[in-house]
C-alpha positions as CSV (number, residue, x, y, z in Angstrom):
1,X,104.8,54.3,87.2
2,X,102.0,55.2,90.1
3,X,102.9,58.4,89.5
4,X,103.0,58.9,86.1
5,X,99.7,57.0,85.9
6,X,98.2,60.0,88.2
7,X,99.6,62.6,86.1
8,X,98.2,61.5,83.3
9,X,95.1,61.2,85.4
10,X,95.4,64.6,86.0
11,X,95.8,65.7,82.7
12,X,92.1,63.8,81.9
13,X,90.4,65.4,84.3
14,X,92.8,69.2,83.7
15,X,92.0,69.3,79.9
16,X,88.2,69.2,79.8
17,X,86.8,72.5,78.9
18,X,86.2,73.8,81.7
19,X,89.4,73.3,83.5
20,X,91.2,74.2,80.2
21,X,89.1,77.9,80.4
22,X,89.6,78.6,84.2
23,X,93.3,78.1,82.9
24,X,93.3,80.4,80.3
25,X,91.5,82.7,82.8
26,X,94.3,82.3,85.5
27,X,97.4,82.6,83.2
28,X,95.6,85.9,81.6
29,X,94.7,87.8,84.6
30,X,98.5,86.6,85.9
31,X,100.6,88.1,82.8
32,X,98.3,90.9,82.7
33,X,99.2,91.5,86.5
34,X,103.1,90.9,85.8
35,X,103.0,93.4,83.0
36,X,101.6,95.9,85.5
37,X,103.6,97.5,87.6
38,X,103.6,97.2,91.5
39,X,100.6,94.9,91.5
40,X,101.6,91.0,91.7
41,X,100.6,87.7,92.0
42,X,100.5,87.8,95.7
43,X,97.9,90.5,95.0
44,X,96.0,89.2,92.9
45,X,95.9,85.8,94.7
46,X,94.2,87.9,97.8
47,X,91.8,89.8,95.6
48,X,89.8,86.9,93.9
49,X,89.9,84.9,97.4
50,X,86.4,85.9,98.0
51,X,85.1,86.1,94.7
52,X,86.4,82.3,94.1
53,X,84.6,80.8,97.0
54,X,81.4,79.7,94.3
55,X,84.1,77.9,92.3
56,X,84.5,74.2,93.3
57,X,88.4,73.7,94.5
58,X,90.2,72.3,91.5
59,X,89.0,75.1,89.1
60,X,90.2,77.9,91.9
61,X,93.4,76.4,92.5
62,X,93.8,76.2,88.8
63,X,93.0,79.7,88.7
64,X,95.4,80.8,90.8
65,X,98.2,78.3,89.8
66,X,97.4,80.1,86.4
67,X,97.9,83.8,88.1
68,X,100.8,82.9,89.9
69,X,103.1,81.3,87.0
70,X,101.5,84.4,84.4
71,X,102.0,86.6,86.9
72,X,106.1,85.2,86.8
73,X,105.6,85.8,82.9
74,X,104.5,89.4,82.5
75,X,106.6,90.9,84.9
76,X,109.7,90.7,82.2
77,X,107.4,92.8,79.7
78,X,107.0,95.9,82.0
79,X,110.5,95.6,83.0
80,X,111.9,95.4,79.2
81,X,109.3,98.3,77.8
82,X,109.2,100.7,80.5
83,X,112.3,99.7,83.0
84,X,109.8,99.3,85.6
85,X,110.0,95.7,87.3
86,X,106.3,94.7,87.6
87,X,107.9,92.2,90.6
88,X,110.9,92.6,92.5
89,X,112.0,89.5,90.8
90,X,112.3,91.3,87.9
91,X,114.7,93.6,88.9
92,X,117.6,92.2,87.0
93,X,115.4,91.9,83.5
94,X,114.8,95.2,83.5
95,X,119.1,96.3,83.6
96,X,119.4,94.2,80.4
97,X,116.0,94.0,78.8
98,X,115.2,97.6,78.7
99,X,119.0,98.5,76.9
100,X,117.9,96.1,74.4
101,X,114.8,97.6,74.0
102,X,116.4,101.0,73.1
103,X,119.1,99.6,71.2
104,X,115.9,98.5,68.5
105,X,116.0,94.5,69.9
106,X,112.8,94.7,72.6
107,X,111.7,91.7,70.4
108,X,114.5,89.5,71.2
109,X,114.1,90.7,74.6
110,X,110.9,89.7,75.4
111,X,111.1,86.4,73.5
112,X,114.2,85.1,75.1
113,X,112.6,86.4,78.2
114,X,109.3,84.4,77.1
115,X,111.1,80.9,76.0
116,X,113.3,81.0,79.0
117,X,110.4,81.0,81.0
118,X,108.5,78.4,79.3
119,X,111.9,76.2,79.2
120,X,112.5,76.6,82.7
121,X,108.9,76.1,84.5
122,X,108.5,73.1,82.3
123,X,111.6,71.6,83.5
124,X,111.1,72.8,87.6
125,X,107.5,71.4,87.0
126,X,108.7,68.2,85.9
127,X,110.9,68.6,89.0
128,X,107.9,69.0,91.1
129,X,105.9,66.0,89.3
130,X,109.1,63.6,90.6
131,X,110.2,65.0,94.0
132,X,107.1,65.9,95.6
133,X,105.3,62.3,96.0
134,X,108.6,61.3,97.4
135,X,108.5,63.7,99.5
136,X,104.8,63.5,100.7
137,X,105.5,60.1,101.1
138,X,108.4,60.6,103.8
139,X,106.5,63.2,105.7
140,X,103.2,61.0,106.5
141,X,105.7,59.6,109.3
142,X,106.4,62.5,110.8
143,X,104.9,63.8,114.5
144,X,103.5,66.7,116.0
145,X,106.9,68.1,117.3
146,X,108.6,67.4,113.4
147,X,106.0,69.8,112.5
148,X,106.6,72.4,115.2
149,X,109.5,71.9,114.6
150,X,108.7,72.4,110.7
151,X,107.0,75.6,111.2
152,X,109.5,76.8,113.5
153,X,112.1,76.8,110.6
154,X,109.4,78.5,108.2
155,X,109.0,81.3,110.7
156,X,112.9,81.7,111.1
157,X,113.9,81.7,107.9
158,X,111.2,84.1,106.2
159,X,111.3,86.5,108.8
160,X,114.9,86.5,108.6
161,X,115.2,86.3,104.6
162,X,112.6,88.2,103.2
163,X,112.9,91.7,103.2
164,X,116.5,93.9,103.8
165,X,116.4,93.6,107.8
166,X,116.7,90.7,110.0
167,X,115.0,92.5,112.7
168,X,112.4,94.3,110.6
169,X,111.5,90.7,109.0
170,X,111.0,89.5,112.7
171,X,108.8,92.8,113.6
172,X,106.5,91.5,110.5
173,X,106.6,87.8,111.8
174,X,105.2,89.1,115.3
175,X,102.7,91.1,114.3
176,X,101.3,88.3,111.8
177,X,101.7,85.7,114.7
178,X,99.7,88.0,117.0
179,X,97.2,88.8,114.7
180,X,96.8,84.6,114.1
181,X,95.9,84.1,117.7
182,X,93.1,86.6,118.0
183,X,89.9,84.7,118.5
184,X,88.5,82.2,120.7
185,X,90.8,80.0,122.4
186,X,90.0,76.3,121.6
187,X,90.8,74.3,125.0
188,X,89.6,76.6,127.5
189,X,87.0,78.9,125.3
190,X,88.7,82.0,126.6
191,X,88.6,85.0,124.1
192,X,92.2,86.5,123.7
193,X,92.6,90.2,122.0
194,X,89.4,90.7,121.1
195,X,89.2,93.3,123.4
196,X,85.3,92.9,124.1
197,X,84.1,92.9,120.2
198,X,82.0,90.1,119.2
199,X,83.4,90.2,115.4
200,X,86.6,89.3,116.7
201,X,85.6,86.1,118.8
202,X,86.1,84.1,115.6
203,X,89.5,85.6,114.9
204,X,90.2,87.4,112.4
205,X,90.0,86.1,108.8
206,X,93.3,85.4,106.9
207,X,91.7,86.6,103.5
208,X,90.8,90.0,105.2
209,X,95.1,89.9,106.3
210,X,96.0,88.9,103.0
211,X,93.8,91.3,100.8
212,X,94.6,94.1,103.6
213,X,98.2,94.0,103.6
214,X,98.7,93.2,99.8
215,X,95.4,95.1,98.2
216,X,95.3,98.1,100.0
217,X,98.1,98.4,101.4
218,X,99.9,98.1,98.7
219,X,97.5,99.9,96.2
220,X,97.8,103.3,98.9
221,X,102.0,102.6,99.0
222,X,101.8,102.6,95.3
223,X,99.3,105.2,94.7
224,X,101.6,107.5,96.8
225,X,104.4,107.4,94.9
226,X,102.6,108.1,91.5
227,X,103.5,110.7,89.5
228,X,102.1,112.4,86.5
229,X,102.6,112.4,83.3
230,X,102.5,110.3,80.5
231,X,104.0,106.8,80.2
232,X,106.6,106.2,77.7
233,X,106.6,102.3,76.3
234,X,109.2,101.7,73.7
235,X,107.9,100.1,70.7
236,X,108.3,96.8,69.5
237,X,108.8,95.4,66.3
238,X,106.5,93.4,64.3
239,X,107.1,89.8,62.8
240,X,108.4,86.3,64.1
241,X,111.8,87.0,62.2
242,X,112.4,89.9,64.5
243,X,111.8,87.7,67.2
244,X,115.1,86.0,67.6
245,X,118.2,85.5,65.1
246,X,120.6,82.5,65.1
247,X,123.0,84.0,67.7
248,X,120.5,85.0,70.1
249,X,119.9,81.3,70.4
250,X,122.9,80.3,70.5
251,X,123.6,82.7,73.2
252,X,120.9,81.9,75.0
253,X,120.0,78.2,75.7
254,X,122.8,77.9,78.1
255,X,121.7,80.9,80.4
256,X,118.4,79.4,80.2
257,X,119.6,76.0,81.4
258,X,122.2,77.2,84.2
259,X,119.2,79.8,85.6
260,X,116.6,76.7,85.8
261,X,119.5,74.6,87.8
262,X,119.6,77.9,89.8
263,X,115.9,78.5,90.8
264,X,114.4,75.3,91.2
265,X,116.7,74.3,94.2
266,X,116.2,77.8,95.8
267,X,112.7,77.7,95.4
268,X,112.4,74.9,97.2
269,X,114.2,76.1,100.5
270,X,113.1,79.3,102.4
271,X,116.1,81.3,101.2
272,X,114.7,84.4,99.8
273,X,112.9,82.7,96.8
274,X,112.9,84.0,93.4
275,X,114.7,87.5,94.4
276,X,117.8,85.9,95.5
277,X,117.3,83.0,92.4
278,X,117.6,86.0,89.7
279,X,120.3,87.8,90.6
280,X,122.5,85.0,91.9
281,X,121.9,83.8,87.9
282,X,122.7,87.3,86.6
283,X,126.0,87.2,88.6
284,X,126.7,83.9,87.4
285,X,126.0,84.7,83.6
286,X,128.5,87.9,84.0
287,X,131.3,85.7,85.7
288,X,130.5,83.1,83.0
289,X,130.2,85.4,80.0
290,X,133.5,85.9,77.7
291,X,134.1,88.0,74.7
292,X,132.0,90.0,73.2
293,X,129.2,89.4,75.7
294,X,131.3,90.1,79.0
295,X,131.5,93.6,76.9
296,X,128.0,94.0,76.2
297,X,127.2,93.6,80.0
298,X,125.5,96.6,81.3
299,X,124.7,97.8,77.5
300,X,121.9,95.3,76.6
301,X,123.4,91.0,76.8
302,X,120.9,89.2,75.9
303,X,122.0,86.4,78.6
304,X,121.3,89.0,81.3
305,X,117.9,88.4,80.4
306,X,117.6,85.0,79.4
307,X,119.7,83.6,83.0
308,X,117.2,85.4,85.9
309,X,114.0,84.9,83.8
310,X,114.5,81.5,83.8
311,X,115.9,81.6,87.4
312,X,112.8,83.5,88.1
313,X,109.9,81.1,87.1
314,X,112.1,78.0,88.5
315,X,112.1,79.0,91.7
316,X,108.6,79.7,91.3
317,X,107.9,76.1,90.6
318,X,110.1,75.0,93.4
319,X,108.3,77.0,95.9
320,X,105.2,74.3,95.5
321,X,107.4,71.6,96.6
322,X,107.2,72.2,100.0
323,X,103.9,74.1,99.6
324,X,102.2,71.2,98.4
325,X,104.2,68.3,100.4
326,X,104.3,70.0,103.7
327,X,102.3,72.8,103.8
328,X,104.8,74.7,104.6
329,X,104.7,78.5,102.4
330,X,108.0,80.1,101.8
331,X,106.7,83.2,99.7
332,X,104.1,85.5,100.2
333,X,102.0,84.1,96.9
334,X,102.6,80.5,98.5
335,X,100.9,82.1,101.3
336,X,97.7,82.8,100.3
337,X,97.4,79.9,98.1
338,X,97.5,77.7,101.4
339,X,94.9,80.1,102.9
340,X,92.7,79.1,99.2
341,X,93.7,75.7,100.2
342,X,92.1,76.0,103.8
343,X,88.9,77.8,102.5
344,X,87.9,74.7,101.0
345,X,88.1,72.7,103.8
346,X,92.2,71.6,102.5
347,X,95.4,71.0,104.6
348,X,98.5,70.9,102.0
349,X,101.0,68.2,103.9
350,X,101.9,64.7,103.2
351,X,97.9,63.7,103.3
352,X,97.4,66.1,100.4
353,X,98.6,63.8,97.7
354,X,96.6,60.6,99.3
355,X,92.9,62.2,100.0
356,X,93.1,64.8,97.5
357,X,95.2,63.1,94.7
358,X,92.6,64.0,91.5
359,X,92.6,67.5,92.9
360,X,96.5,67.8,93.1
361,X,97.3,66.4,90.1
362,X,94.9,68.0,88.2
363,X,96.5,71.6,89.3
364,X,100.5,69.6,88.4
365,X,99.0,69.0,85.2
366,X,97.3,72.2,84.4
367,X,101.0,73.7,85.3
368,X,101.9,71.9,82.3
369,X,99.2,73.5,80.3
370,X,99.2,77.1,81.4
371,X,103.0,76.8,80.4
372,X,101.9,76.5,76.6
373,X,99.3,78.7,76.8
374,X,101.6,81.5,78.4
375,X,104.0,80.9,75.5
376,X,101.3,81.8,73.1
377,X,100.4,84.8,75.0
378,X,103.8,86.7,75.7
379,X,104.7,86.2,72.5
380,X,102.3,87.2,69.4
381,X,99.9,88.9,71.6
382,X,102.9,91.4,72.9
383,X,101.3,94.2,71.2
384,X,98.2,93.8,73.7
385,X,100.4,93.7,77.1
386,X,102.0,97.0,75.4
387,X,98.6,98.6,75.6
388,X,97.6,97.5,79.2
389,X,100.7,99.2,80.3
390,X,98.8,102.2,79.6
391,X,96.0,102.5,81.6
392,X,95.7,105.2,83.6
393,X,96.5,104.3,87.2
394,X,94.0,106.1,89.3
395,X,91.8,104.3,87.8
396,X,93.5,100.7,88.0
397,X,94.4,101.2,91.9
398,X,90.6,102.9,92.8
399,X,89.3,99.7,91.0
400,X,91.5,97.3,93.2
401,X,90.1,99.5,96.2
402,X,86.6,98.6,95.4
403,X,87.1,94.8,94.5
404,X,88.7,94.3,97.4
405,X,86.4,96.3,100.2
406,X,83.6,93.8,98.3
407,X,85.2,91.0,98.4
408,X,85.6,91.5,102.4
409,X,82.3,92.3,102.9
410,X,81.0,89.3,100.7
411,X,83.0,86.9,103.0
412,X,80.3,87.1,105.7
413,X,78.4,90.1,104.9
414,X,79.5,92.5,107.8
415,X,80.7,95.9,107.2
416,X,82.8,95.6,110.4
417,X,84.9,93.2,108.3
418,X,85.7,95.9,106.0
419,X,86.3,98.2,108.9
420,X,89.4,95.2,109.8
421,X,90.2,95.2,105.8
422,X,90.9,99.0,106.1
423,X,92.5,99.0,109.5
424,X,95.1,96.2,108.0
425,X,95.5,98.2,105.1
426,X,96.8,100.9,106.6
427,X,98.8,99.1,108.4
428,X,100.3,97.5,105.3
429,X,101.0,100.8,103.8
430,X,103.1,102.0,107.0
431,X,104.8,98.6,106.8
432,X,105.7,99.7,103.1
433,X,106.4,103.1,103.7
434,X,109.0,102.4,106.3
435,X,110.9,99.0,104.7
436,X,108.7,96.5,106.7
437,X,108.2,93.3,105.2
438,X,104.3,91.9,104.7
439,X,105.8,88.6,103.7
440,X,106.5,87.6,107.2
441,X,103.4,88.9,108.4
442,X,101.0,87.2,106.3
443,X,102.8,83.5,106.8
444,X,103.1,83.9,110.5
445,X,98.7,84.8,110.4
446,X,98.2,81.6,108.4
447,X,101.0,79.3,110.1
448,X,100.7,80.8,114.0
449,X,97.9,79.0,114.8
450,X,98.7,75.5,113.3
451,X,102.1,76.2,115.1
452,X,99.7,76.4,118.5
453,X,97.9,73.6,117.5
454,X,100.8,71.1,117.0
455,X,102.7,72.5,120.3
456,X,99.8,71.5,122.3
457,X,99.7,68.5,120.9
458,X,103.3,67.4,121.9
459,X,103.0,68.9,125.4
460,X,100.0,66.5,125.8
461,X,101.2,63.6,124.5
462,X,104.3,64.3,126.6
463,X,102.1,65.4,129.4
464,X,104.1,68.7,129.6
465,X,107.9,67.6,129.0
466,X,109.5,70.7,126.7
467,X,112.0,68.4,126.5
468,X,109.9,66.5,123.9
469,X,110.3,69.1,121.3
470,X,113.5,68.8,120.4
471,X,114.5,64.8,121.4
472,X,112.5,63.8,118.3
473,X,115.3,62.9,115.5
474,X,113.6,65.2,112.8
475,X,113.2,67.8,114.9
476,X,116.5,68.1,116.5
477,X,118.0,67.5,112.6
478,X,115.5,70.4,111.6
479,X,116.7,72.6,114.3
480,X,120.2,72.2,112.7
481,X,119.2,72.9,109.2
482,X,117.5,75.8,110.5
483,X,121.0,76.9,111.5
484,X,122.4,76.1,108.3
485,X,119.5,77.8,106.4
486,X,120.0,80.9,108.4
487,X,123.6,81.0,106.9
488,X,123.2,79.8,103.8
489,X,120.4,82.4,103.3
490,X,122.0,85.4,104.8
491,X,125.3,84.6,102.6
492,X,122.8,84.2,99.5
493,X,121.4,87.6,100.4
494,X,124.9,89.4,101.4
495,X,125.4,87.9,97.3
496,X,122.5,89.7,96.3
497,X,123.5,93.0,97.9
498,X,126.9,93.0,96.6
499,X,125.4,91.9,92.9
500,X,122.9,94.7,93.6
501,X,125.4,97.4,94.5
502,X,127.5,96.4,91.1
503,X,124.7,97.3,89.4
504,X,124.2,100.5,91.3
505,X,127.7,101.6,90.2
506,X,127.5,100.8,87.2
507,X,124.2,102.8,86.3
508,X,125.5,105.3,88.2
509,X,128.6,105.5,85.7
510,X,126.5,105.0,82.7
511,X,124.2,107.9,84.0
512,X,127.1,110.6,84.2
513,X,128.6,109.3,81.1
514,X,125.3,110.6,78.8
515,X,125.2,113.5,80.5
């Protein structure tokens, strides 16, 4: 009953009109980021870091709660109308989606796509709203090495998990872990990798990492690959009774259930996050699927879209469990929203919910409310997302150039900072160019030092016995899910490979079959 009394709390203080517009804001700018392709959440997260600093800390966590569940929205329009996934965990929408879409039945599409989302995060946010104060509540007794310990398993298992190499996913992880050590050393006051440059002695900033590796970086990986030419968008019909018939209801409720069941539990562990969530769901709607939809597989079923989208914003619901509970990120959105966190002076863990409870459940309730508002938005206002699909993109990734070299400099008004920004940029773009994860890199900036931090404080409290790090109970139990995780993870992504190689064949076949 606590609980519910603080969500309803939260609600008070989430729908007064001015939380209730910074949510429209963030669940706008995030669908209109999904709908674009190769600019996403995580993006957009870094971008209005620096611009959000003169907004008090609910309203800019709500702003980028907002971004980050729209952002899970939108992606299904691009990949439906244009068969360009706006995220990679769009992927499997757009193999369905976009074969309904030229078949005449985009509409049913993109609504089943739109429900499935709205059924789904409501469910995996009610999920949060019960697990995590259980959770928080359990981790206030744990010690510095359960949190080494903690981070240890975050490093592992993202590095490992995210991206198509083990050992490029461990590259990223290093570099991120060296750049979070840069700076001033806080026992001994000993600069380290500065190499003699005064605008390094404070370290160097995590918004200029995040905004560098996902900003530029990815705007000059993206920009490189454009081509010209006109964009074709299939058109979509008008009217709520296009929308979705009887069957498509019937046929899709289920998917939308079992993909929810899916996500929310993978969200919640570092195992590849929404990625792996969407296409284990699409491989389980196909093994599932009898009939006339096990034929209709590969040709436009509607429960190929219905099963990963809902997967899809699950998962992105479960990733705030340990976000929120143990500060602990596990995607590269969840990332920078615990580097927002720490700009205000905020440490996500199991403190969070007891000296920061109006703020945090005021952003679980306004999770609640962007989910309405982002069901009004995808669908009657589809005809709008059709015509931000076609911008032209010079212009879209020049104007993501500019915000973001302002927003560096604003951070403390030094044009060597944007010198960094660029630097990281480019190094963001080679990272892309050559299959390097930025995931990795990005966690292991934000979580290296606090890793530092909480090693020191074990070795001094067990005045230098390594022993200490692993004696603890939670820490030695951690190190064994970590070995479990590791498995689990790489047999969820050797899934995802063979699902993904499937569908390779299969477009492959369809291809030489038209010609």
């Amino acid at each position: 009953m606590d609980n519910f009394g603080e969500l309803m709390a939260g609600f008070a203080t989430a729908i007064q009109p001015e939380y209730l517009l910074y949510a429209f804001f963030g669940v706008l700018i995030g669908t209109a980021v999904g709908v674009l392709p190769g600019i996403g959440p995580a993006m957009t997260v870094a971008l209005l870091l620096p611009i959000t600093y003169s907004l008090e800390p609910a309203a800019a966590l709500i702003v980028f709660a907002g971004i980050y569940y729209g952002g899970m929205y939108g992606g299904s329009t691009t990949s439906i109308l244009l068969n360009t996934p706006g995220e990679s965990a769009s992927i499997v929408t757009a193999l369905e989606g976009n074969r309904m879409a030229r078949k005449g039945r985009g509409a049913s599409a993109l609504a089943t796509a739109a429900i499935g989302s709205f059924v789904a995060a409501s469910v995996a946010t009610l999920g949060l709203t019960l697990l995590a104060p259980i959770l928080a509540r359990w981790a206030v007794t744990l010690g510095p090495p359960d949190y080494f310990a903690l981070m240890i398993v975050a490093f592992l298992t993202v590095g490992a998990l995210l991206g198509s190499s083990v050992a490029r996913g461990m590259v990223s992880l290093a570099l991120g872990l060296l750049l979070g050590i840069v700076g001033t050393e806080v026992l001994t006051g000993q600069q380290r990798f500065t190499f003699g440059l005064p605008v390094l002695a404070d370290g160097i900033d995590v918004v200029l990492i995040a905004v560098g590796l996902f900003a530029v970086g990815e705007s000059l990986y993206v920009a490189s690959r454009l081509r010209g030419g006109g964009i074709e968008v299939i058109p979509v019909s008008k009217g709520w009774r296009n929308w979705m018939t009887r069957e498509d209801w019937s046929r899709s409720w289920r998917p939308w259930l079992r993909g929810t069941a899916i996500g929310f539990p993978i969200g919640t562990i570092p195992a590849g996050g929404a990625d792996v969530a969407t296409f284990l769901s699409y491989g389980a709607e196909k093994k599932l699927a009898k009939g006339r939809a096990k034929a209709e597989f590969g040709h436009g079923a509607i429960e190929g879209v219905a099963g990963p989208e809902a997967a899809n914003n699950a998962a992105a619901a479960g990733v705030l469990v340990p976000l929120l509970t143990l500060g602990l990120p596990t995607t590269a959105t969840a990332a920078i929203i615990l580097s927002a966190f720490q700009s205000y002076g905020i440490q996500p863990g199991p403190l969070l919910f007891q000296n920061q409870s109006t703020l945090v459940w005021a952003l679980i309730a306004s999770l609640y409310i962007g989910n309405i508002m982002l069901l009004v938005l995808n669908l009657p206002l589809v005809g709008i997302w059709v015509k931000v699909l076609q911008i032209p993109r010079p212009y879209l990734y020049a104007g993501i150039l500019l915000f973001a070299a302002l927003g560096a400099y604003a951070t403390k008004f030094n044009h060597l900072d944007v010198l960094i920004l660029l630097a990281v940029g480019v190094v963001g773009f080679l990272m892309r160019r050559f299959g390097y994860p930025v995931a990795p890199m990005v966690i292991g900036g934000i979580l290296g030092p606090m890793a530092e931090t909480q090693l020191r404080k074990t070795l001094a409290i067990s005045q230098g016995d390594l022993s200490a790090l692993v004696t603890s109970p939670f820490a030695a139990a951690a190190y064994a899910i970590l070995l479990v995780l590791l498995l689990l993870g790489l047999w969820l992504k050797r899934r995802q490979a063979r699902v993904e190689s499937r569908l390779a064949e299969q477009l492959a076949g369809a291809g030489s079959g038209r010609e």
